[in-house]
N, C-alpha and C positions, 0 to 999 in steps of 0.2 A: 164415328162422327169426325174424327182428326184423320181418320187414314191416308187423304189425299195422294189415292195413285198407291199407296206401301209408302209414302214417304215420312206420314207421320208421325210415326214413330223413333226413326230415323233423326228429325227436326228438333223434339221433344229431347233423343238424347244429343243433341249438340245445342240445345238450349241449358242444359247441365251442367255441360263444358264451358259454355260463354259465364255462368254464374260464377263457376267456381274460377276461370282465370278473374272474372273483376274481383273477385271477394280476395283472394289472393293477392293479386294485384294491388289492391286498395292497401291491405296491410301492409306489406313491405312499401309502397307508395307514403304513408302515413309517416312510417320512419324514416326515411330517407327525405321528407317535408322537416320534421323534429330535428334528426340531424344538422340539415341545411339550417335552418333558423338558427336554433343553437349558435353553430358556426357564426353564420351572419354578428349575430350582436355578441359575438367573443371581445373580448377584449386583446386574443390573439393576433395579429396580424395576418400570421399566414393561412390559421383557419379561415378569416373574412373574407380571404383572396381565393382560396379554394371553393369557398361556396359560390364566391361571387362568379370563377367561370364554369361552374358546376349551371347555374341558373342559366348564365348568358347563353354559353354553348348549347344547353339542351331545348329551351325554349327557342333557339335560332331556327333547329332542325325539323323538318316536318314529319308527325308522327311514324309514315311510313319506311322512311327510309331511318329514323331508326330501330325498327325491326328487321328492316333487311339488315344493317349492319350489327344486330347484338349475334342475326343467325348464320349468316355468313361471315361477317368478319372475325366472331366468338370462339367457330370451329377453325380458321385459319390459327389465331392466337393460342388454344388450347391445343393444337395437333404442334406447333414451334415448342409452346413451353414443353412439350409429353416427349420430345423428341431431345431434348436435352437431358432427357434422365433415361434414354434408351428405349425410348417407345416409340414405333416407327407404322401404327396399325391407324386404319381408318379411326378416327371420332368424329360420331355422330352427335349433337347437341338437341334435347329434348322438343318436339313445338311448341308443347304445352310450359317449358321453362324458358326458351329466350323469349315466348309471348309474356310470359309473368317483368322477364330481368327490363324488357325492353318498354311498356307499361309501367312498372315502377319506377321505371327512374324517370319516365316522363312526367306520371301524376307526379313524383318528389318535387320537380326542378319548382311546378305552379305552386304546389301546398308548401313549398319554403317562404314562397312571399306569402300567402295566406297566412301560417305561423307568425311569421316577422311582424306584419301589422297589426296583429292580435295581439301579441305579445306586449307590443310598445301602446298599445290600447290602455293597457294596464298602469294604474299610477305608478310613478316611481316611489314615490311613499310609502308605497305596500313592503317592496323589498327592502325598504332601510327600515321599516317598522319591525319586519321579519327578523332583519341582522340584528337591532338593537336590543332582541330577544334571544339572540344566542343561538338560530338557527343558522344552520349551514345553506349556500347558495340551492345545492338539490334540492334540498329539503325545502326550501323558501318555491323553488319552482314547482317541486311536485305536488306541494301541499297548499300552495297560497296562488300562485301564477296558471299552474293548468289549469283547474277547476275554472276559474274563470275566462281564460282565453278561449276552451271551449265554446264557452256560447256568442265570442265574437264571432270565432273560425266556422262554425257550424256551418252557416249559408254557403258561403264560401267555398266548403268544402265540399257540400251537397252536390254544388254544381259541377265540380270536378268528376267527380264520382259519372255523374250524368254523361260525361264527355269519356269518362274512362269506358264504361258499359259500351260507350257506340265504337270507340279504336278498338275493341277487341275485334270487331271483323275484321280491322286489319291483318289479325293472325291467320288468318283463313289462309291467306296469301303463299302463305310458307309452309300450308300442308296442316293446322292443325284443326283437325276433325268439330269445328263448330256450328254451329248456327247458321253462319252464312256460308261456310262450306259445302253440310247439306241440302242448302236452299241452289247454292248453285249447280249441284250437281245435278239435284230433283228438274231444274231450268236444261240443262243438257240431255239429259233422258226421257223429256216427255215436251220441251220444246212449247213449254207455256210458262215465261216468263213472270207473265201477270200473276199469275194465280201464288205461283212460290216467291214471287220476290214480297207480295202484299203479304202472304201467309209469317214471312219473316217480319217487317217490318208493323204488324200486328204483335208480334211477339215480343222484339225490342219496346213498343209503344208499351205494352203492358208489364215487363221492367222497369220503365222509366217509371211508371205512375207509380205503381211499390215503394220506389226507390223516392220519390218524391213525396209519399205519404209517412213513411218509416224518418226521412230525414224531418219533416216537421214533427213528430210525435218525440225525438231526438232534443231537436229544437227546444220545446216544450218542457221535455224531462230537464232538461239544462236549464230551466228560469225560472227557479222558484220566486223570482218577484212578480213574474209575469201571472203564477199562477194563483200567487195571492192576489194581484190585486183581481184578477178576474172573480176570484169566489168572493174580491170584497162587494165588488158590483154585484155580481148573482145575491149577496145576501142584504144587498141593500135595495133592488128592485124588490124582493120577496116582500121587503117591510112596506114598502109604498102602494 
């Protein structure tokens, strides 16, 4: 029923690969968001200054040409440093890893301000409440400040996520064996563009909605006030 020509199979396994670079991607993106924020409201100076052009510079750049530069500029910089310790042999750099290194640090640069405003969402009352209990700064963040920043960052993050799933085709670009890879190749070999460019963007389209369904149920799981008061409505209609 998917065969389309032998190629659906083919589709199906570079639809595999598009999951796992976002999923991937997403995670090390999330930290390097944590990170940055962090940074951000250090009390450091020089941390504040390195996130600050951590954000400006990578948000400047258009998605694409920072994948060419993680995959070609990466292997130029890792063949100089290899070469200082006596290694003078080709390096080759993974597609599947500068599509992840070059993705996470894009998702990072947006989900730092995402963090940042969530974070300062939160009363400052909480953290002097925290301290005046003898709790340590981590400790006040990881137990009193994430739980809740969560469900500011959630939407926010969704959408990133959203925009991260569609820049993986950009990895296509540099060879690695994706979704839109073998969408474009299926278009070269059978010279019906139509049929494999829609067959792909049915595919992304049914990611996204997942991915939009999964982030509300997320949403949800995060607000326990939201979900009280809905069961207090549900059990106050039942009475009426």
């Amino acid at each position: 029923m998917f065969d389309l020509q032998g190629y659906g199979p083919l589709l199906l396994q570079g639809t595999i690969v598009t999951i796992k670079l976002a999923i991937v991607s997403l995670l090390f993106g999330l930290t390097f968001g944590l990170l940055g924020a962090t940074a951000k409201l250090s009390n450091i100076w020089l941390l504040r200054k390195i996130a600050d052009v951590y954000t400006t510079i990578v948000r400047g750049i258009p998605e694409l040409l920072m994948v060419f530069f993680i995959y070609f500029g990466g292997s130029v910089i890792i063949a100089a440093i290899a070469e200082q310790f006596g290694y003078f042999g080709r390096i080759d750099i993974s597609h599947f890893w500068s599509g992840v290194a070059a993705l996470s640090i894009m998702f990072g640069a947006y989900a730092t301000e995402v963090f940042r405003m969530a974070i300062e969402e939160i009363p400052q009352g909480q953290w002097e409440s925290a301290q005046s209990l003898g709790m340590r700064p981590f400790q006040t963040f990881w137990r009193i400040i994430l739980p809740q920043m969560w469900v500011v960052a959630l939407p926010g993050l969704g959408n990133l996520f959203l925009v991260l799933l569609k820049d993986t085709a950009l990895v296509s670009i540099i060879g690695l064996k994706d979704l839109m890879y073998y969408s474009t190749r299926a278009v070269t070999s059978t010279q019906q563009p139509f049929t494999f460019y829609l067959a792909a963007a049915l595919i992304y389209l049914c990611l996204t909605i997942v991915i939009t369904i999964s982030m509300g149920w997320c949403e949800w799981r995060a607000n326990p006030a939201a979900r009280y008061a809905k069961r207090l409505t549900s059990s106050k209609r039942g009475q009426s």
